[in-house]
ZAPA-926711 format. One record per residue (C-alpha): y, z, x; residue in one letter. Coordinates in steps of 0.02 Angstrom, whole numbers, padded with zeros to 5 digits, always signed. Example, Ala and Ser with C-alpha at 12.3 -4.5 7.8 and 13.67 -1.06 7.14 Angstrom:
2
-00225+00390+00615a-00053+00357+00684s
***
This chain:
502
+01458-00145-01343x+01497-00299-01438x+01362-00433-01501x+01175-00426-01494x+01102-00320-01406x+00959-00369-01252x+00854-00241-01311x+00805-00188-01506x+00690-00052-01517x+00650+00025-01695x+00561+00197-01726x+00494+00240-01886x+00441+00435-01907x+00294+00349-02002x+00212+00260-01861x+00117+00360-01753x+00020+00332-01592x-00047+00519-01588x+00012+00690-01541x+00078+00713-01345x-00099+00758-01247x-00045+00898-01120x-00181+00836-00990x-00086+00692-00983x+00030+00800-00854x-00115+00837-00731x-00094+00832-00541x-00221+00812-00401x-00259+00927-00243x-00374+00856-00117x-00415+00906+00051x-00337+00778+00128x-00184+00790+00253x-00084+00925+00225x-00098+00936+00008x-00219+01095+00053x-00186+01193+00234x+00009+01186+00227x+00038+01125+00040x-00030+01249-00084x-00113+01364+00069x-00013+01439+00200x-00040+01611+00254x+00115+01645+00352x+00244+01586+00238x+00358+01720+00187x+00301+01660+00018x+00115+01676+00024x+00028+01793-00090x-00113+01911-00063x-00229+01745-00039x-00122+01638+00060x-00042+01531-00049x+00154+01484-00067x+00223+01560-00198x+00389+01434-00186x+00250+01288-00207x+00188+01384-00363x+00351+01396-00437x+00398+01208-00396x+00217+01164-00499x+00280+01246-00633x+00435+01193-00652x+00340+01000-00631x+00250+01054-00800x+00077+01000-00727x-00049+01058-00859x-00205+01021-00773x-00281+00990-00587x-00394+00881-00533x-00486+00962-00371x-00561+00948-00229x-00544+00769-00227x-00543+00619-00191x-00651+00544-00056x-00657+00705+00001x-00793+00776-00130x-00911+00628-00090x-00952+00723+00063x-00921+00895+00029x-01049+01041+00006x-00964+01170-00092x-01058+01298-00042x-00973+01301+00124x-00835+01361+00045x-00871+01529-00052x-00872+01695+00024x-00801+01782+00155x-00692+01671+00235x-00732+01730+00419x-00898+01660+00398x-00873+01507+00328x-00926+01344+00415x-00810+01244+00518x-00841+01060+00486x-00825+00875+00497x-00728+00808+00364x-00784+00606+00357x-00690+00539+00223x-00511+00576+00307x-00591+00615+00477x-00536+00801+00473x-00586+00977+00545x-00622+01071+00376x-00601+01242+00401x-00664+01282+00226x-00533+01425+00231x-00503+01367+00042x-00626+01326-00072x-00702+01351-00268x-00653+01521-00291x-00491+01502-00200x-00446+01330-00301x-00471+01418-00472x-00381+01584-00420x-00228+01470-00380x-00261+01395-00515x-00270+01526-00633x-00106+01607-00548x+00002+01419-00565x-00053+01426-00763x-00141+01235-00765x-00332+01196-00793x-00459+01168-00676x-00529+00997-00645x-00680+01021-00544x-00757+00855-00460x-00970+00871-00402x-01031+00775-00252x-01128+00602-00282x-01120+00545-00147x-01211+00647-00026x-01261+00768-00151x-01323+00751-00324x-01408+00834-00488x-01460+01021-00419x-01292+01047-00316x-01184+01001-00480x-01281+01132-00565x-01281+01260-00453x-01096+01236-00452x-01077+01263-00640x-01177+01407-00633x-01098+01480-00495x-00914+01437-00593x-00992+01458-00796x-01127+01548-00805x-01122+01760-00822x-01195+01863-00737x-01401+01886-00699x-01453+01732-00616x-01439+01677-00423x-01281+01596-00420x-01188+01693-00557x-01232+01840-00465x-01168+01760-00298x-00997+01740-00383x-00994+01916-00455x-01036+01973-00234x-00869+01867-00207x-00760+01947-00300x-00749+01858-00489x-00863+01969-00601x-00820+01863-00741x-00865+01650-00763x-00729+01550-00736x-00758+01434-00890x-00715+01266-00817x-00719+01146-00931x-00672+00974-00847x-00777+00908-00724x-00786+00722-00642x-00962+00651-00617x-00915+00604-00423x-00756+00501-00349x-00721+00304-00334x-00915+00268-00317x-00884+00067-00324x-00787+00090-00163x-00893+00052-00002x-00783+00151+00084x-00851+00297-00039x-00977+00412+00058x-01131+00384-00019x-01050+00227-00087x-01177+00158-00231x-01203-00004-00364x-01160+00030-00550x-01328+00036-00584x-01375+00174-00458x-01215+00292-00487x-01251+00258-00679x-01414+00325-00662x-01376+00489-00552x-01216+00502-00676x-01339+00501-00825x-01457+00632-00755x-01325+00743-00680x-01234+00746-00867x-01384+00790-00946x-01434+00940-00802x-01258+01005-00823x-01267+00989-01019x-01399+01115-01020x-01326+01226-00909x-01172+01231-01009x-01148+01118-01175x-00968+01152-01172x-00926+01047-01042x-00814+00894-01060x-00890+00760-00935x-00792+00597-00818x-00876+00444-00783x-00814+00370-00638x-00756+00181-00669x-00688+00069-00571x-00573+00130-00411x-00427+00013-00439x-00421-00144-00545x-00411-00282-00399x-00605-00224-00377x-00717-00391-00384x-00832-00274-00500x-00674-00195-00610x-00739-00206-00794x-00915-00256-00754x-00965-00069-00664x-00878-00005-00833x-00985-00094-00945x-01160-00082-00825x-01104+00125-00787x-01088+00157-00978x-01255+00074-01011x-01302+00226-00947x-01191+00374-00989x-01096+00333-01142x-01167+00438-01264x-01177+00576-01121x-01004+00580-01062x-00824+00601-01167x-00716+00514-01045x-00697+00372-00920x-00601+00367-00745x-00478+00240-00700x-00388+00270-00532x-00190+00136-00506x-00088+00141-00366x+00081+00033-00326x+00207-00016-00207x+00330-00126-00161x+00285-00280-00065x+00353-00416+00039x+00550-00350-00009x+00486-00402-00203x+00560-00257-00310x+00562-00358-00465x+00392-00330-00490x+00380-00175-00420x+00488-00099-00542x+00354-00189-00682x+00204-00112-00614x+00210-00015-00781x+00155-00183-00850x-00015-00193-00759x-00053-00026-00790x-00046-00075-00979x-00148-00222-00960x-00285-00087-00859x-00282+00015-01008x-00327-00097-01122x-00466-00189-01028x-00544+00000-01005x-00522+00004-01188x-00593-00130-01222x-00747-00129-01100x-00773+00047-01179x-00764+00000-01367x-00883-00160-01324x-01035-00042-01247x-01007+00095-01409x-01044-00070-01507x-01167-00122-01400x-01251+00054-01403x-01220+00092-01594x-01134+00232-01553x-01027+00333-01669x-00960+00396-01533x-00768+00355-01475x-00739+00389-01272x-00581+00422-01199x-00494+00388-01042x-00462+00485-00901x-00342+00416-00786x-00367+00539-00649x-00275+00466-00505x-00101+00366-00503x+00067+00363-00435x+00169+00255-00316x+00075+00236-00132x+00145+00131+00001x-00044+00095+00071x+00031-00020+00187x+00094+00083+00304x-00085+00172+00295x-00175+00118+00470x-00356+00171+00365x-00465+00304+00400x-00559+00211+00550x-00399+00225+00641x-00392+00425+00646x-00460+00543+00760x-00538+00726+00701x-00422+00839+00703x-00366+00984+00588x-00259+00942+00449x-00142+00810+00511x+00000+00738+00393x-00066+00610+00294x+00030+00472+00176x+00176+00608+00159x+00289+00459+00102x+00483+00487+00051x+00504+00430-00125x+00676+00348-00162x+00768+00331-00318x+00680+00169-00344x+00506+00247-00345x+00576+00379-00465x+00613+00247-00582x+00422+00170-00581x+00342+00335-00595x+00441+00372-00746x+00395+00204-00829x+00215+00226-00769x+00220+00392-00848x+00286+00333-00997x+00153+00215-01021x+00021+00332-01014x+00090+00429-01146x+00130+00253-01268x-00082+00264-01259x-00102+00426-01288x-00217+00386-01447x-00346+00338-01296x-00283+00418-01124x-00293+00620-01173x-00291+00660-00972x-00194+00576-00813x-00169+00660-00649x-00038+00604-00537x-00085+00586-00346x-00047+00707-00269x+00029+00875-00256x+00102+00949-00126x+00150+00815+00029x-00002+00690+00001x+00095+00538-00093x+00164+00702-00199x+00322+00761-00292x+00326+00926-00207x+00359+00926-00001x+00336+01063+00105x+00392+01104+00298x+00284+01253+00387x+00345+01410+00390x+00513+01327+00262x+00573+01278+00120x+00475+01176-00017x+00593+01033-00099x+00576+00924-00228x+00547+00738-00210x+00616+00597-00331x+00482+00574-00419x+00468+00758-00460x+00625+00740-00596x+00568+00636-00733x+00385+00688-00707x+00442+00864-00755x+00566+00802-00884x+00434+00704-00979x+00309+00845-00957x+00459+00969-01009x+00525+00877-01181x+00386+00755-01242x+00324+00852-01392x+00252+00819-01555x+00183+00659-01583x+00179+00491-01492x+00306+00381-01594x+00253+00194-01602x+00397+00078-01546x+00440-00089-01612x+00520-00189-01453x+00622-00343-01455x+00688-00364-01270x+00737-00471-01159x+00651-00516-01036x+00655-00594-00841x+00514-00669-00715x+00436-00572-00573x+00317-00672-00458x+00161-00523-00494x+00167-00507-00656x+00261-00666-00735x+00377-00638-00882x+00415-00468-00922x+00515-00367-01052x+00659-00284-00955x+00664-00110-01062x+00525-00020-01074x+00524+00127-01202x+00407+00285-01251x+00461+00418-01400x+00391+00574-01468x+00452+00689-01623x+00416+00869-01645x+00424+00922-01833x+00437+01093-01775x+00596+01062-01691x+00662+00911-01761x+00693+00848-01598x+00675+00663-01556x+00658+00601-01389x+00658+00435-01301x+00632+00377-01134x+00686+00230-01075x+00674+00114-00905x+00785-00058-00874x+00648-00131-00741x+00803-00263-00697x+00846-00211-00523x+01025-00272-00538x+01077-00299-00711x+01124-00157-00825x+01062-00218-01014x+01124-00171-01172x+01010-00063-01299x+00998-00028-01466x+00879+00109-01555x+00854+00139-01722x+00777+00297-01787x+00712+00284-01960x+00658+00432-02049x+00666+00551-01918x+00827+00648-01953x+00934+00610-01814x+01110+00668-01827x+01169+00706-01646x+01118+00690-01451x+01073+00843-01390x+01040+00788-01223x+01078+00624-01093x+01007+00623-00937x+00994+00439-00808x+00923+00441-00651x+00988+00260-00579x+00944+00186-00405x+01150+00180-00373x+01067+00210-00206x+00909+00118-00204x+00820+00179-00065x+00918+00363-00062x+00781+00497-00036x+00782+00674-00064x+00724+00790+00111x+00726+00962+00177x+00918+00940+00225x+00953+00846+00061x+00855+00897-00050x+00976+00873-00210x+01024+00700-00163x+00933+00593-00292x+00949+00711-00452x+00964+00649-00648x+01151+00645-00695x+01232+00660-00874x+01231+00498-00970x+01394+00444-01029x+01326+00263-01092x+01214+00302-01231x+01273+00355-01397x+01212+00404-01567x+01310+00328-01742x+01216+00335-01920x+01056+00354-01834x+01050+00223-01712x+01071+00247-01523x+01174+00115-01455x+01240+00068-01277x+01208+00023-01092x+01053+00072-00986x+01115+00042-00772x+01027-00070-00669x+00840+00019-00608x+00862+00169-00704x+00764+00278-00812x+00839+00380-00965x+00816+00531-01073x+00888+00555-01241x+00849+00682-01342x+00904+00680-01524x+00899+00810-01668x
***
């Protein structure tokens, strides 16, 4: 590489964002489509354990690195009595599901969820009902999950089976409650209010728990930033984190600014940030919230017909979409993102799974394979260690008709003192034009490359499947390389990188 480069990046070992938050590698089950009954829960797979569930999609989580699961849902929980799933399964209710327009069989539930759970090594992330439900039926659940034994519903979970409390900590104060297509759908004012009182029943049921405000349900809501602001009125100093829920696709053939959606993301953040910070001042509040960015990932919602175009019927497939190298490449840079504001985002859960808009795929009865998506998701999760390293970025740039002028190279960086391991992730967002790159690493001991890895869209819309499931995999980098502590070379076209440096 001769000249100067597109893209400077410098790292000093001295400026710090703050250290890697493992929640940030949460996931999301729902009871929607196929993510439950034929994702995580199958009984007749050769694979099931002793309570149904595939063993091959519990080693696949693993291997993802997913730290933490957001459950049931989703416009699911908005609806859902949680009740109706405890105890013997042969007499649990068969019901209408009307957020997905579903037959629930309710053949998984609480004390399923945090068995599997418990068995897949991540932490529960239980979601209450306020939609149809509200302050009593959150509490009863924390007692029934918290509490020990010697009062009603304690003792109810000690008759099925779990003598001792679960000790969920993480719990969302109801789902996308700006949405009208929300059951029980309410203003910022009203869910404020039930969000305030329900916080302060569950407080004194258990004062250990870490509480989720539900903000806005996507940031092209006509009320995104003013239900933050009205919403924390009422629950700031009674909650420690606030929701934000993203989803992206491509459009109209326009990948350019598809591959920037990491860019709006950002600019989310920040507004949250802001709109958070203002209220604290507002309030007088020592206290500092934090964000929770419960639900994101890439969703082609276009090809969604809505749910007043489905029928009832058990467990149908449901947004199972393919992910190609392309939407590897966003996920990574949206991934990345969230962990460049990890000083303020300390919990993310991609959407979903298993099959639902997920990493992980699943055939009855066969094999579980990985998705696209599923490779730098569990590489991040895998080698980002330490602390968040704060990047100084000179790039290029190019114009995308979303999102205007963008830098082309995106970057995130963490260092592990432990180890002495450096690591940085990079994305070219230029779907046709490899760039050049240049990254300095001051003060951070860097003497060799320990490990190159690219995942490039040489095949842009090349998915992975139950036939082929290795055909989009990371390859050795040959393009990157590492002289007097400065990582120099070329990044392909649409392609996300790993370097790891010690």
């Amino acid at each position: 590489m001769t000249g100067r480069p597109a893209a400077r990046i410098v790292l000093d070992g001295a400026y710090r964002v703050a250290p890697v938050p493992r929640r940030l590698f949460g996931s999301f089950v729902e009871h929607m489509g196929r993510c439950v009954y034929g994702g995580i829960y199958e009984p007749e797979h050769p694979t099931a354990d002793d309570d149904g569930f595939r063993g091959d999609v519990v080693d696949l989580a693993r291997e993802l690195g997913v730290s933490v699961v957001r459950y049931p849902g989703g416009n699911f929980v908005s609806g859902y009595d949680w009740r109706d799933g405890i105890g013997p399964r042969a007499e649990r209710p068969t019901r209408l599901d009307r957020a997905w327009k579903t037959i629930e069989s309710n053949q998984v539930g609480t004390d399923d969820f945090l068995r599997w759970a418990g068995a897949a090594g991540v932490e529960p992330m239980l979601a209450v009902n306020l939609g149809t439900a509200g302050v009593q039926e959150a509490c009863d659940l924390l007692e029934y999950c918290n509490r020990p034994a010697g009062t009603e519903w304690a003792d109810l979970r000690v008759k099925n089976g779990s003598p001792d409390p679960y000790g969920v900590r993480l719990w969302c104060l109801g789902n996308e409650m700006d949405g009208r297509w929300q059951i029980g759908h309410k203003t910022a004012a009203e869910y404020g209010r039930i969000a305030a009182e329900t916080a302060r029943a569950m407080r004194r049921v258990d004062r250990n728990v870490e509480l989720v405000a539900a903000g806005s349900s996507k940031p092209t809501m006509p009320t995104f930033g003013s239900w933050e602001s009205v919403v924390l009125e009422h629950t700031y100093d009674l909650v420690d984190h606030v929701s934000l829920h993203a989803y992206y696709e491509e459009l109209d053939g326009d990948r350019t600014s598809f591959l920037a959606s990491a860019v709006q993301m950002d600019a989310m953040i920040r507004a949250v940030v802001a709109t958070t910070d203002s209220v604290g001042a507002r309030l007088r509040s020592r206290k500092r919230l934090t964000l929770s960015f419960d639900e994101w990932n890439v969703w082609y919602e276009q090809h969604f017909p809505g749910e007043d175009a489905l029928d009832y019927v058990p467990h149908r497939p449901l947004i199972e979409d393919d992910y190609s190298a392309v939407d590897a490449v966003v996920v990574a840079d949206l991934l990345m993102t969230l962990l460049g504001h990890a000083d303020r985002v300390t919990i993310a859960c991609q959407a979903q799974l298993v099959n639902v808009i997920a990493p992980i795929r699943t055939e009855p009865g066969g094999p579980a394979w990985r998705q696209a998506t599923f490779h730098p998701f569990a590489l991040i999760a895998r080698h980002a260690r330490g602390e968040v390293l704060l990047p100084a970025v000179t790039s290029s740039g190019h114009r995308t008709e979303k999102y205007g002028d963008v830098a082309t190279v995106s970057v995130a960086a963490t260092h592990d003192e432990g180890t002495g391991e450096t690591v940085v992730f990079l994305v070219n967002r230029s779907p046709d034009r490899a760039t050049s790159v240049e990254v300095a690493l001051r003060d951070l001991s860097a003497k060799r490359i320990v490990e190159h890895v690219v995942l490039a869209a040489e095949e842009p819309d090349a998915v992975n499947s139950a036939a082929a499931p290795d055909r989009v995999l990371p390859r050795r980098g040959q393009d990157l390389h590492l002289d007097d502590g400065v990582i120099r070379g070329e990044l392909p076209p649409c392609s996300w990188s790993m370097v790891r440096t010690s």
